[in-house]
Structure formats: C-alpha cells, structure tokens
C-alpha positions in Angstrom: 129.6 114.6 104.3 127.1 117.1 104.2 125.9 116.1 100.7 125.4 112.8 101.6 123.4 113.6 104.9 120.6 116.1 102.6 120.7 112.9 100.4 119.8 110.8 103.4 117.0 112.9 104.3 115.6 112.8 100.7 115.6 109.0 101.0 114.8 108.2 104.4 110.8 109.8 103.8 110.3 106.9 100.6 112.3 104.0 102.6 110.4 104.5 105.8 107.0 103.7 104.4 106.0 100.2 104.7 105.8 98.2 101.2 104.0 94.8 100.3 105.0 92.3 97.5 108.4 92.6 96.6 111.3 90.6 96.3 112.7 88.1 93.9 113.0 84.3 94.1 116.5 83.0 95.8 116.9 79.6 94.0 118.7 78.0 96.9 118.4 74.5 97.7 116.7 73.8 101.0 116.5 70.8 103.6 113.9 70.6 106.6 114.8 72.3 110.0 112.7 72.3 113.3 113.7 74.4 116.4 116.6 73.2 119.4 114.8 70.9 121.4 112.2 69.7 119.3 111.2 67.6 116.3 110.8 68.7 112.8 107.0 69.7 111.6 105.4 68.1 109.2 105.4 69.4 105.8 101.2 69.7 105.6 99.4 68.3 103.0 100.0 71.4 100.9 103.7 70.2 101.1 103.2 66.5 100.2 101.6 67.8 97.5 103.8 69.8 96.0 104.2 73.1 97.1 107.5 74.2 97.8 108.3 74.4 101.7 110.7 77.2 101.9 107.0 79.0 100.7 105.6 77.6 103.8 108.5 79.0 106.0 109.2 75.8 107.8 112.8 74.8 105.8 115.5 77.2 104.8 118.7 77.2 103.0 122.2 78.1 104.4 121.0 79.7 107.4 123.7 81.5 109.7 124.7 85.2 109.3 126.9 86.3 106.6 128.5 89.6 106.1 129.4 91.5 102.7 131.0 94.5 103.9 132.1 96.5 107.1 129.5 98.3 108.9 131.7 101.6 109.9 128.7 104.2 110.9 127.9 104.9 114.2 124.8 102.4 114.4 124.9 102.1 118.6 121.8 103.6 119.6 121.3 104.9 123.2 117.8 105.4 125.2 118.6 109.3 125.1 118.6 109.0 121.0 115.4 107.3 121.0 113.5 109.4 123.3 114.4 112.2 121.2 113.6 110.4 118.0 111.6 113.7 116.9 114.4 115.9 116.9 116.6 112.9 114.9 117.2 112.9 110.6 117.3 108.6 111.1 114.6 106.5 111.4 115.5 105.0 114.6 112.3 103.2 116.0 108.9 101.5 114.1 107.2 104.4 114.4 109.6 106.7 114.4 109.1 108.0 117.7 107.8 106.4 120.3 103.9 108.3 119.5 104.0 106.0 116.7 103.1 109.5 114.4 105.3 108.7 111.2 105.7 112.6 110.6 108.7 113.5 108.9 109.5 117.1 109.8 111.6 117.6 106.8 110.7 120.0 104.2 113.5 119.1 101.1 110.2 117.2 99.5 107.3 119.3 99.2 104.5 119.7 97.4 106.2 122.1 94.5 109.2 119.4 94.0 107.6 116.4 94.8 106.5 115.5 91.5 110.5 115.7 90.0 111.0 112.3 92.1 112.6 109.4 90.2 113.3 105.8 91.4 117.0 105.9 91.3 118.0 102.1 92.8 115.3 99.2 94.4 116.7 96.8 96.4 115.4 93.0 95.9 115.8 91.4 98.8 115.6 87.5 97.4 112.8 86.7 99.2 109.4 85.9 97.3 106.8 86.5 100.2 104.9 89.6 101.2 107.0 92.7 102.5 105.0 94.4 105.5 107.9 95.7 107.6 109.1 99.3 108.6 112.6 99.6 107.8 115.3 101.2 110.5 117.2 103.5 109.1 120.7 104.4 112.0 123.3 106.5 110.7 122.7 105.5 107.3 122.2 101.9 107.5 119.4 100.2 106.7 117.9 97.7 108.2 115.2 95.0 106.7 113.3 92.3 107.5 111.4 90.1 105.0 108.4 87.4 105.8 110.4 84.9 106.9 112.6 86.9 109.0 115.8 87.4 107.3 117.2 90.5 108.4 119.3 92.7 106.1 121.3 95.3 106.8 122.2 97.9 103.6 123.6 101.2 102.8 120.8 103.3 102.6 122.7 105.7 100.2 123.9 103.4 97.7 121.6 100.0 98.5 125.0 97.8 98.9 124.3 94.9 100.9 126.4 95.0 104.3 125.1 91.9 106.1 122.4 89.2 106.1 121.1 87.0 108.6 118.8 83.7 107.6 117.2 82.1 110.8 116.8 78.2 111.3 113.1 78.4 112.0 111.4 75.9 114.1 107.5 75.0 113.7 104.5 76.9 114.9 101.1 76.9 114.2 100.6 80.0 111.6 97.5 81.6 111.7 97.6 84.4 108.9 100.4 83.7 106.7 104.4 84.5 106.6 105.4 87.8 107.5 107.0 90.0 109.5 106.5 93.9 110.4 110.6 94.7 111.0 113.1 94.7 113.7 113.9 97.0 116.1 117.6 98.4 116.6 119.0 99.4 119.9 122.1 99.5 122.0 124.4 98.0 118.8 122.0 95.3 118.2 119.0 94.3 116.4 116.4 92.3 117.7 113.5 90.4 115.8 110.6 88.1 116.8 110.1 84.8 114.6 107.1 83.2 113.1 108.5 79.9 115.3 108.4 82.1 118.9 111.6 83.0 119.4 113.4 86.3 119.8 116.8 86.7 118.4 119.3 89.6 119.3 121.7 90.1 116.7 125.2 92.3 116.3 124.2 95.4 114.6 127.3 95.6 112.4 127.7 92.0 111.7 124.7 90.1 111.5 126.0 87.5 114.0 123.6 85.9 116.6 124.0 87.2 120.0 120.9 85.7 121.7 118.0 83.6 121.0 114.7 82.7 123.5 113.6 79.5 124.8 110.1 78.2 124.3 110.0 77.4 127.6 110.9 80.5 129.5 109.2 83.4 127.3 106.2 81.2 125.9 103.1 79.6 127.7 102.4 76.1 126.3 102.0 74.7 124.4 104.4 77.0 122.4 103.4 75.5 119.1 100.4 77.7 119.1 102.1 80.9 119.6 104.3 82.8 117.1 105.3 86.2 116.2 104.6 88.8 113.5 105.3 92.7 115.3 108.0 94.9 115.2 109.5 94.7 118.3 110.1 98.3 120.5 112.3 98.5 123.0 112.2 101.0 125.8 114.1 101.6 128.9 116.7 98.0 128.5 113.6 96.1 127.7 112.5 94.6 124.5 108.2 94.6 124.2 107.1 91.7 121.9 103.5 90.2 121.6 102.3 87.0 119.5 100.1 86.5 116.7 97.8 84.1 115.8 95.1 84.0 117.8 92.6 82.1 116.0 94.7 79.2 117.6 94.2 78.8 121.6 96.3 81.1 122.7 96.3 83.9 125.9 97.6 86.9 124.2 100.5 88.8 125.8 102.4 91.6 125.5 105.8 90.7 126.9 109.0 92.7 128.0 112.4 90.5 128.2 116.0 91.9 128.8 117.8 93.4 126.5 121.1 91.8 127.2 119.8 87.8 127.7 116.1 87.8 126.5 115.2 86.3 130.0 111.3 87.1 130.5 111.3 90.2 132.8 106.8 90.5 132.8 104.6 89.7 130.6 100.8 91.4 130.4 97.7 89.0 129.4 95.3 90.5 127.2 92.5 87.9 128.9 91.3 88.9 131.9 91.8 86.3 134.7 88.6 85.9 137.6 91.0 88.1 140.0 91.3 90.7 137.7 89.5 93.9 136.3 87.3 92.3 133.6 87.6 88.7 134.6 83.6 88.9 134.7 83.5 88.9 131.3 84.6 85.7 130.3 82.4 82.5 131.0 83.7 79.5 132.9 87.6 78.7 132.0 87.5 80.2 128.4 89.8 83.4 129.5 92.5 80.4 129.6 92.5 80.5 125.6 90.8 83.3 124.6 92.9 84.8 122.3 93.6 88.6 121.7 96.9 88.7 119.7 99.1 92.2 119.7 99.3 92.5 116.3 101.5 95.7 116.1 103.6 97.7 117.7 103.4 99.7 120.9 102.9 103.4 121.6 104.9 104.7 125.0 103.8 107.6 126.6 107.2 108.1 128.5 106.0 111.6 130.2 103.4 109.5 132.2 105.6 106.3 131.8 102.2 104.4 129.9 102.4 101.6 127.2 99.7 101.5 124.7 99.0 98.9 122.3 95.9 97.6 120.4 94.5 93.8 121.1 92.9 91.5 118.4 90.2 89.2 118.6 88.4 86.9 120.8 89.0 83.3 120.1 86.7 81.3 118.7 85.5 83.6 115.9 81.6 83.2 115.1 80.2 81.3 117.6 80.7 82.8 120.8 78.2 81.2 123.1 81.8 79.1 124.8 82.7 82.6 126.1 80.1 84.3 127.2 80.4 88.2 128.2 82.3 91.2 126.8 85.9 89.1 126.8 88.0 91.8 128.5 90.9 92.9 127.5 90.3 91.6 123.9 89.6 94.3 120.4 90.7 96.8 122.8 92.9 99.9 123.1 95.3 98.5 126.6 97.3 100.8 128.4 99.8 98.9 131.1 102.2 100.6 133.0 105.8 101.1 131.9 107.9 99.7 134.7 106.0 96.1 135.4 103.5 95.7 133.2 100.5 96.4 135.4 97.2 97.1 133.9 95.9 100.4 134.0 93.4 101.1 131.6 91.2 99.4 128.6 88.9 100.9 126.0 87.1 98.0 124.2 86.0 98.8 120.3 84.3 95.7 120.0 82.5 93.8 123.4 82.1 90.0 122.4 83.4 89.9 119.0 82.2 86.9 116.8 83.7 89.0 113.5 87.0 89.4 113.6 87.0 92.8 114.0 90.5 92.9 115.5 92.3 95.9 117.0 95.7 95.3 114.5 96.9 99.2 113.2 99.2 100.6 115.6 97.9 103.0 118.6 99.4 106.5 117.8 99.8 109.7 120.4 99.0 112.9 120.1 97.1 115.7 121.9 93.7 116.7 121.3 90.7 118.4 122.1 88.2 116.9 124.5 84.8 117.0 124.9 84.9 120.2 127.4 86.9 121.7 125.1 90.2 121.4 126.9 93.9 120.2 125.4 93.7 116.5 126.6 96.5 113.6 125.9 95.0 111.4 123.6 96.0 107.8 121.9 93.9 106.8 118.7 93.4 102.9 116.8 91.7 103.0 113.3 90.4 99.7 113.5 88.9 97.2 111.1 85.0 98.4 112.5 86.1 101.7 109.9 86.1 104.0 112.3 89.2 105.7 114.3 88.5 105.5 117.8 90.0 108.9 119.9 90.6 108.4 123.7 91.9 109.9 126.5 95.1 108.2 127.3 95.2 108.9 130.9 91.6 107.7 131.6 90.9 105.3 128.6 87.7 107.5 128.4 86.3 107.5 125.5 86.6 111.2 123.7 85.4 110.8 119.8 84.9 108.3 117.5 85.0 109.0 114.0 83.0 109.2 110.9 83.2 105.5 109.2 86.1 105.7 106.5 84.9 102.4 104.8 81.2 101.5 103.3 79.3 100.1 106.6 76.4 97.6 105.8 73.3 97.7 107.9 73.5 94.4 108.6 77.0 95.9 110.5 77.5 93.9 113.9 74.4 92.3 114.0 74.4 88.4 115.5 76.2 85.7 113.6 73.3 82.8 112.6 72.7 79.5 110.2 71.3 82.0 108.2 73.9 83.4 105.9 74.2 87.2 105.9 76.4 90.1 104.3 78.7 92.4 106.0 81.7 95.4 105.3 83.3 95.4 106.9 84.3 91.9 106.7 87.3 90.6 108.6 89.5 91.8 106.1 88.1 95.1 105.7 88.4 99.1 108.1 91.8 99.5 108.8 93.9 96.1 108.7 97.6 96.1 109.8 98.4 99.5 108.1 100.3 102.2 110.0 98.9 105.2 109.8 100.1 108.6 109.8 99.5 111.9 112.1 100.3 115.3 111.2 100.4 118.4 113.8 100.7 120.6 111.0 96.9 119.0 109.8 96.0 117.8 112.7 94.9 114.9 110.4 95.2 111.3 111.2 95.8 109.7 107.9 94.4 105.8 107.7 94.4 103.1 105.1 91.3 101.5 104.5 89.8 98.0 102.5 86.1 98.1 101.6 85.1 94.4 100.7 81.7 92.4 101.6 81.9 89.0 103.6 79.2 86.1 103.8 79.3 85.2 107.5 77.3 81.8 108.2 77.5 79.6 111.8 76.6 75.7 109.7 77.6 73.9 112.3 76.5 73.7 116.1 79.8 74.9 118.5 79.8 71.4 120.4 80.5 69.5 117.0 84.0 71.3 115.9 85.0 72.8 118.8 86.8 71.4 121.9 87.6 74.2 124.2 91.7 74.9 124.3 92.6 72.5 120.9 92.7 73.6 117.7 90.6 73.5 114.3 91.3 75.2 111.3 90.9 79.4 111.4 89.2 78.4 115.0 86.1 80.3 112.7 83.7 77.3 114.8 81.6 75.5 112.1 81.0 78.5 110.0 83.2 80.6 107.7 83.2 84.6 106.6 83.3 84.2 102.4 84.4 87.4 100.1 81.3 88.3 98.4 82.4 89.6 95.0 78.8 89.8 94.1 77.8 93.2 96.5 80.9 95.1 95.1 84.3 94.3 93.8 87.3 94.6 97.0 88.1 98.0 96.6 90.0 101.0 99.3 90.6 104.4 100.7 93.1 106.3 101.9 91.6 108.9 104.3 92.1 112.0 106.4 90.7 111.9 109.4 90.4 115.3 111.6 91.7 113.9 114.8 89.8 117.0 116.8 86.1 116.8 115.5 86.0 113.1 114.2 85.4 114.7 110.5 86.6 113.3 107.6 89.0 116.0 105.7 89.2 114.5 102.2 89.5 110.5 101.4 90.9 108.9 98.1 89.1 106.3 96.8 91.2 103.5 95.0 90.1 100.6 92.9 92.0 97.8 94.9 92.4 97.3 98.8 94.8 99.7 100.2 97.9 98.4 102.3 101.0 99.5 103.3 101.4 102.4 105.8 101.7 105.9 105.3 104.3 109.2 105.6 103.2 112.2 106.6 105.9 115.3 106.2 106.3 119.0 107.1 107.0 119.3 103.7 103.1 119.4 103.2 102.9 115.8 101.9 101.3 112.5 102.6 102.8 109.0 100.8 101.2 106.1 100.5 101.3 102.8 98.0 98.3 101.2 96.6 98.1 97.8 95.2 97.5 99.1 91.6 101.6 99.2 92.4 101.4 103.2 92.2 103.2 105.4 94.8 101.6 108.2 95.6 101.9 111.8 97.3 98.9 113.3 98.5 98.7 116.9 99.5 98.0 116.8 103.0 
C-alpha cells in the first residue's frame, strides 16, 4: 500500500495538468438524438454536406452508463476533505484547492530527477475532439471528461477503465466549439455540465445517472442559446455552474443548484440590471442580452465566505454603439457572496469591449503585497489583454497590473472602424482558457500565453445584421477579426510573472500558441505542454 501511494503521488503532478488533442476515433454507429422535451436539431449545412455529426456533438452512439470494473476506493468526498485540499496527496477539486493555485507541494519530482521521467502507459479515451479538462484524481481514481462530455472514470495506477458514461445530448447553439473543462467530484458523485445545458449528477463508483436539469428550471430562455463548457465546483452542498457562449444573446450567470436534486438554489447575472450597481452602463434594454459568459472555474475564498470568478465578453462583439456604456459586470473579475449569491464587488479589465478581450483563465488566490506595502488578500486573472491583473479581493481595488506577457500592437484597444486595422492581441491571443499556476515558494504566477495578429474591420452598418436579442453568426455585427499571418506567424509564451511587483521573472518563448494549463511543485518545478506536442519542466 505504501508503494502504491509514492506511486500515486509521482503520477498525480503529470495527470493533473490539462492536455489538448488526444484521443482516438470510436467507430461506433450513431443515430440523431435531441433533449426530453424537445425536437431534434438540425444537422446544419456542414452536416448535409457531409461531415460526420457525432463531430458536431449533436448525435451519439449507445449512450447510457456502462461499467468495466468495481470501483472499491474510498471515492466519497466530504466538504471537510475539500477545504483542506492543500494538505491532501488527491487531486480532489479543478484547481486543486479552492485558490485555484495548482501547486503541488510534493518534492518526489524535482529538478535533479526530473529529467529520468518516462511515459509509462497513455490512456486514449476514444473520443477524437479536443481535450481541455482537469482530471479528478479521489483515492486513486481518476476521473475524465472529454469534449463531448463522456465522463470516464480509471485507475490512476494502472489506467484500467472502471466506468464510462456517454450522455444523450440535446441541441444548443455552440458558440466556440465542443469541449469541456472536467467534472467535479463530491459527496460519492460526479457532476458535469453539457454543451446542451443540462447538469448531470452521476454515481461515483458506477457511472449511473442520478440526476439531470431541466431547461426550464436552471436556464433563462430561450435555452437553445445557452450551453455549458466549465468545470463545475461545488462548495458547501451547492454545485456553481456558469454558461458559455456568449456571442449568442445570452445574460451570463453564475448559478448554484442543490447538490442532491439540481433544483436552482440562486443564480448571479453578469449584466447589470437598471436597479443594480452598474445598471448605468448599459444603454436602453441591451443588459437583457448582453452576454458575459463564465468561462472557467471559480475561486472561493471560504475565510471571508467570497466567490470569485472571471466574466467574458460583452455581446455583440465590434460594434458596440447597441450598448452604449462600460457593460457592467462583463470582462470583469466578480466577487459574489458565498451564501446567496449577492454581488459584492467588480473589477472590470476591459470597459465596453468590442474585441473580445474576454475574462476566460481561472481567478486564482493568494496573498500579496499592496501598494502601502502591507500583506493584503489578493485574487489575480491573466486575461487575453496580456497582462495579469492583481486585486484586492476584499475591495476589488485595483493593486498591480502586470508587465504585458504577449507582443502588444499600438494600434492595442483603439476603436473598431470600416477601416481595417491590426491588433495582438487578437481575440485569440493573452491568456485564453489556460490555467495557470502559483507558487509560494516563487511567489510566481505562471501564465500561458498566444501571440498572434488579428484584422478587425466593422463592413457593415449595426442596423443591417443585427436585431437586438436574435442571433447571427459569431454575433461579431457586420465585421469579422481575421488571423493575419502576414505581421508574424501565431506563435506563444509561457511566463513567470512576479505576483508582488508586476515583473516578469523569466518567459519561454515557443514557436506555436501555448495551451493547456500548468503545475507548479515544491519540488522546484513548473510543467507545461506546448502544441509542438513537447512536455515540458521548467525550473521555476
């Protein structure tokens, strides 16, 4: 037993990390599906002409849970477990702990052995779309989900299959292709949001269905817009989701729903209504559909019982003249309260955004040094602007904001017009969806970054595409945001950020967009993948 536990924590520091673009093709036959209640979608023109719709994610084959073999660890984990996540050898939540800091406090791998590591099994998972999720890791068990939300649950030790679970998925209005960022595991289940808006609850030893949402009591309509992508988090019997997708018309939310029935306990807007704080800054009705997806996972502060998350763009991209102001709560770091929800702070990175430039890495916790030179708490976002924004996470104040960890073009944040005109970072570039890491060791933040140059043009007036509350393609309103390969070729860095002066410590430079997350240890060691397909230690 104690062999096999120093084996676990070898492992656990490489499986945690998040991966992209694995996976092998299934070969099943498939027939179209749509959710209880409602009609099956439309296969697209894409479909009609050819292109298989299991790729799509609207049909799937055999779905229902099936089990391989008997899941006999202890895998029921209790609120006391995760709030001392720091002290645990599992990987028991998204981020680890609820700071979100991915630091392993192991020293096994360090930076004399570290380069005696050998792949010694790889687990395909049968599913041919991108991998962007955080695996759990209870007891041994590990616990997967791919881009279309099958779930599987394996022995970490030996990568044996123990269970898999392949949902029915209904339709939904995708914004920004199939994937999924993992499941959370609590209380002997495991729960995962779906790209078609519902939440499912699962047995954590068997794979079997336990619970699924309705549309109608966790979603705003119409629910076709809305959809899912996050990791969910749960905290204190509640299980925080938020939707994707909203270059549709969508109000973003962060949500909290019972652990035990998925019945809608509050739910937090990321648009601010007329009677709220910020309802100034949105013109006329456009808070209504405004946007402002929770792309990641949330933070908890559970000393001052806060919830911190990041908020993505404003909708419609471009053109902003339909919602006039700075479009409160949107491109923002939000803090809500813990027990209902309640707004209590906002910092917002980018005031009336017309780029893109959404909030979508994962707020992470940590103490710092303020401006007066006293020990504050602090929560930090690396966002796609390039630079990692440091606030006070009592006040929202803000303390530092970095030096830029991507190339910034002067032409950076300057009005969108007819007349075409370069920027990096585009809406693909700074920080995308990447964890990043924080060491206390370094007191580095360590953040993924993607240089790459984008052609932003408005060709169309607003009134001619856009109809306030319905949808057009990529809602970008009569304009677009083309890669440039001309200015430079898409390239990315991996940097280290010190999180007390706003310096940057060292920074890799790699020749292709870097994705994926990233480890830091006690063992002296950072990890991270690139898409060259290398996996790499750093010294931290």
């Amino acid at each position: 037993i104690g062999g096999r536990r120093q084996m676990k924590r070898g492992l656990i520091a490489a499986l945690a990390l998040c991966t992209t673009v694995w996976g092998s093709a299934n070969g099943q036959a498939v027939k179209p599906v749509g959710s209880a209640g409602e009609a099956a979608a439309p296969t697209s023109d894409a479909a009609n002409a050819g292109i298989s719709a299991v790729s799509q994610g609207i049909m799937v084959a055999n779905p229902g849970s099936f089990q391989m073999q008997p899941v006999t660890q202890n895998v029921d984990i209790t609120d006391a477990m995760m709030r001392a996540s720091d002290q645990s050898d599992d990987w028991l939540l998204h981020g680890r702990t609820y700071d979100n800091q991915r630091f392993s406090p192991f020293t096994q791998i360090n930076t004399t052995n570290v380069k005696t590591l050998r792949p010694t099994a790889i687990i395909q998972t049968g599913i041919t779309k991108s991998l962007e999720a955080t695996a759990i890791e209870v007891d041994g068990v590990l616990y997967i989900e791919t881009g279309d939300n099958n779930i599987q649950a394996y022995d970490a030790i030996t990568g044996k299959q123990l269970w898999a679970y392949a949902p029915k998925l209904g339709y939904s209005y995708l914004c920004c292709s199939q994937l999924s960022r993992g499941v959370a595991v609590a209380y002997g289940k495991v729960f995962a949001a779906q790209l078609d808006g519902h939440v499912v609850a699962l047995d954590a030893r068997t794979g079997k269905l336990l619970w699924k949402t309705e549309h109608a009591d966790t979603l705003p309509m119409p629910s076709y817009f809305y959809s899912f992508t996050m990791a969910p988090l749960v905290y204190n019997g509640l299980v925080l989701v938020g939707n994707a997708g909203a270059e549709w018309p969508t109000r973003g939310f962060l949500e909290a729903l019972d652990v035990n029935t998925g019945k809608l306990v509050w739910r937090f807007s990321t648009t601010a209504a007329p009677d709220q704080p910020g309802g100034d800054t949105w013109g006329g009705d456009s808070w209504k559909y405004g946007g402002g997806s929770v792309w990641n996972t949330p933070a908890i502060d559970v000393k001052n019982g806060l919830i911190l998350f990041a908020t993505g763009n404003p909708n419609p991209d471009l053109d902003g003249t339909s919602r006039p102001g700075d479009n409160a709560y949107t491109a923002s770091i939000v803090a809500i309260d813990a027990k209902n929800g309640k707004l209590k702070w906002w910092y917002q990175e980018v005031p009336h955004d017309v780029w893109d430039y959404d909030a979508a890495a994962p707020v992470v916790l940590f103490d710092t040094i303020d401006e007066h030179g006293k020990k504050v708490p602090a929560a930090a976002e690396a966002g796609k602007t390039g630079f990692l924004y440091v606030v006070n996470r009592l006040t929202g104040k803000l303390i530092r904001r970095s030096e830029p960890f991507v190339d910034i073009s002067n032409t950076f944040m300057q009005p969108v017009t007819a007349t075409p005109k370069t920027f990096f970072p585009g809406n693909k570039g700074g920080a995308m969806w990447s964890p990043p890491s924080w060491s206390p060791i370094t007191r580095n933040l360590y953040t993924m970054g993607v240089n790459e140059a984008h052609d932003y043009v408005i060709n169309q007036p607003l009134p001619q595409v856009y109809k306030p509350g319905t949808p057009i393609v990529g809602q970008y309103s009569g304009g677009n945001m083309r890669l440039n390969y001309d200015v430079f070729e898409p390239n990315g860095t991996f940097t280290a950020i010190n999180t007390d002066t706003g310096k940057i410590t060292w920074q890799y430079k790699s020749p292709r967009p870097m994705y994926g997350g990233a480890l830091a240890t006690a063992g002296g060691i950072v990890f991270a993948g690139e898409m060259t397909g290398d996996f790499i230690a750093f010294d931290a």
